[in-house]
C-alpha positions in Angstrom: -18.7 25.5 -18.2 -19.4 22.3 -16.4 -19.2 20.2 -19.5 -15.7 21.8 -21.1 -14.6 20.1 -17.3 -15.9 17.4 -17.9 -14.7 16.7 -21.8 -10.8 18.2 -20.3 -11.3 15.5 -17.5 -12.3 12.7 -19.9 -9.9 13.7 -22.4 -7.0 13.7 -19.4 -8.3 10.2 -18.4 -8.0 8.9 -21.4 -4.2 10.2 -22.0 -3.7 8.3 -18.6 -5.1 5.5 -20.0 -3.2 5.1 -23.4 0.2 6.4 -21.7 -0.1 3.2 -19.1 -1.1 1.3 -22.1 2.2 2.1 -24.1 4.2 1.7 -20.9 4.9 -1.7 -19.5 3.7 -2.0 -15.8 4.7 -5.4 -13.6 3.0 -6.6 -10.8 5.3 -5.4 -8.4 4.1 -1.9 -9.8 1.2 -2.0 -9.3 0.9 -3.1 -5.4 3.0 -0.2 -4.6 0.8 1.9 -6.4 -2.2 0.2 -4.5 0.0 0.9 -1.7 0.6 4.6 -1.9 -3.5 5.2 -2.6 -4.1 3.4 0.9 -1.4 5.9 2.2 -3.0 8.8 0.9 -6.4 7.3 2.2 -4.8 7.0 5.8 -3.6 10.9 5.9 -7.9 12.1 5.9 -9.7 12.3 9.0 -11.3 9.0 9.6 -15.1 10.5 9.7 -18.4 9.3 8.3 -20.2 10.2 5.3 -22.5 13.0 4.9 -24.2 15.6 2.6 -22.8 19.2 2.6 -24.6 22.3 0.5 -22.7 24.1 -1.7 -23.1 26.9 -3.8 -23.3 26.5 -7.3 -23.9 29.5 -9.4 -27.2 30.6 -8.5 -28.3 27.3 -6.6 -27.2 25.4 -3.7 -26.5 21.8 -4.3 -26.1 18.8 -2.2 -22.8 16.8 -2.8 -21.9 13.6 -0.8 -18.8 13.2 0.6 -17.6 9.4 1.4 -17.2 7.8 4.2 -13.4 7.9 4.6 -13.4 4.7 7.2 -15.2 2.9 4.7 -12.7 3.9 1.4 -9.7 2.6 3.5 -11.3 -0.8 4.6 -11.9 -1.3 0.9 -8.6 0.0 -0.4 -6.7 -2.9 2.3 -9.2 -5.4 0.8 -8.1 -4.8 -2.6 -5.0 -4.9 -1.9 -5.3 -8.1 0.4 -6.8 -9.7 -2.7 -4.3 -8.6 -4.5 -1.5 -10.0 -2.8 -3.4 -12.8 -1.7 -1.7 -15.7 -4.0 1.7 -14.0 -2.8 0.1 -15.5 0.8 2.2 -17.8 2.8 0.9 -20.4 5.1 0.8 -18.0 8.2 -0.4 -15.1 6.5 -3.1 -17.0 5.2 -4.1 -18.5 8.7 -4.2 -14.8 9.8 -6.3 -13.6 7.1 -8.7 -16.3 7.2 -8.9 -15.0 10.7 -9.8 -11.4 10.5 -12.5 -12.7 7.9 -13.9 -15.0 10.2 -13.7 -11.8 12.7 -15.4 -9.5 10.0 -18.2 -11.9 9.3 -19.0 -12.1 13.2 -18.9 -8.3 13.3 -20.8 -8.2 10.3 -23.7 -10.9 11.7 -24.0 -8.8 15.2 -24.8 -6.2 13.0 -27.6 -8.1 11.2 -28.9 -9.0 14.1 -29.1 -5.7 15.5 -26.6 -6.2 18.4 -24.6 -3.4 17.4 -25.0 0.0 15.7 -23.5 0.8 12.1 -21.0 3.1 13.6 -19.7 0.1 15.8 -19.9 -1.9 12.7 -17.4 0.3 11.1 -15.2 1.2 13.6 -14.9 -2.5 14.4 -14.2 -3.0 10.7 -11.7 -0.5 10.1 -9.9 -2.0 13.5 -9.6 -5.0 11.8 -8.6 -3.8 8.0 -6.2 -2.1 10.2 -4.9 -5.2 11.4 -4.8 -7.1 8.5 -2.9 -4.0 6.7 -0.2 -4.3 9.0 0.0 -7.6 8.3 0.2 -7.9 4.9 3.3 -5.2 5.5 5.0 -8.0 7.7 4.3 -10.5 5.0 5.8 -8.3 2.3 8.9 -7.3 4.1 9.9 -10.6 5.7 9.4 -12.0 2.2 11.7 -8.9 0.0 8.7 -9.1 -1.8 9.2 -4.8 -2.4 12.9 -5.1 -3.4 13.9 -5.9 -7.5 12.0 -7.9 -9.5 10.6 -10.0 -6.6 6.9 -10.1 -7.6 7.9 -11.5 -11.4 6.6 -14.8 -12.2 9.4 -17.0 -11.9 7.5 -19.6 -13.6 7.4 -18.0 -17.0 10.7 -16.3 -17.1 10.8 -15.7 -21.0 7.9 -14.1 -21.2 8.3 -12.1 -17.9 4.7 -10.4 -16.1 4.6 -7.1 -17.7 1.2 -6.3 -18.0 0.6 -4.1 -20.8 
């Protein structure tokens, strides 16, 4: 049983795949897509992760679920670097900022000044920061609107990305 779910969830994965292949995709596509996974990642409880038993058949198994603070900070990250040479000067004074903030946070953890949990929350506080943002950049800039996010540079050839 567990490996026809597995082949039907390969097989769909690859459909995925070779549809998005035959489809042409721009840039601007695929920040909003990177956007609407960060805002399905901000509508689960912000809770650490943890093992919970579950019943399998005749067996109880142990299954991880992630740390949902910890999926979000990376999710903004991505995006940041994905938007990153979109950056204008401010923006990039800001985000040079929170890094500077993260690597501080990150040291007083080292250095055992503060727990993991204060680590994190601390984190996520300033993901959350730079996440808004990068939404200020994008909206003061039209980037969302049109084909904004094309390459001007290279207008024959366009940025599709295939």
């Amino acid at each position: 049983m567990d490996w026809k779910r597995k082949t039907n969830r390969t097989s769909r994965i690859k459909m995925e795949y070779i549809s998005n292949q035959k489809s042409k995709r721009t840039f601007r596509d695929i920040v909003l897509d990177q956007l609407h996974k960060i805002l399905e990642l901000s509508c689960e409880e912000f809770r650490g992760g943890y093992t919970q038993k579950q019943l399998r058949g005749n067996s109880v198994e142990e299954v991880y679920i992630p740390d949902a603070r910890k999926r979000i900070c990376q999710a903004i990250e991505f995006f940041s670097f994905l938007i990153q040479p979109k950056y204008d000067t401010a923006m990039k004074e800001k985000s040079e900022k929170i890094k500077k903030e993260i690597q501080e946070n990150l040291q007083e953890y080292n250095d055992k000044k503060i727990t993991a949990e204060r680590f994190t929350l601390n984190k996520l506080n300033l993901m959350k920061t730079l996440f808004e943002e990068l939404n200020f950049l994008l909206s003061s800039k039209d980037y969302l609107k049109g084909d904004s996010y094309e390459d001007t540079s290279d207008e024959e050839e366009g940025t599709e990305i295939q």
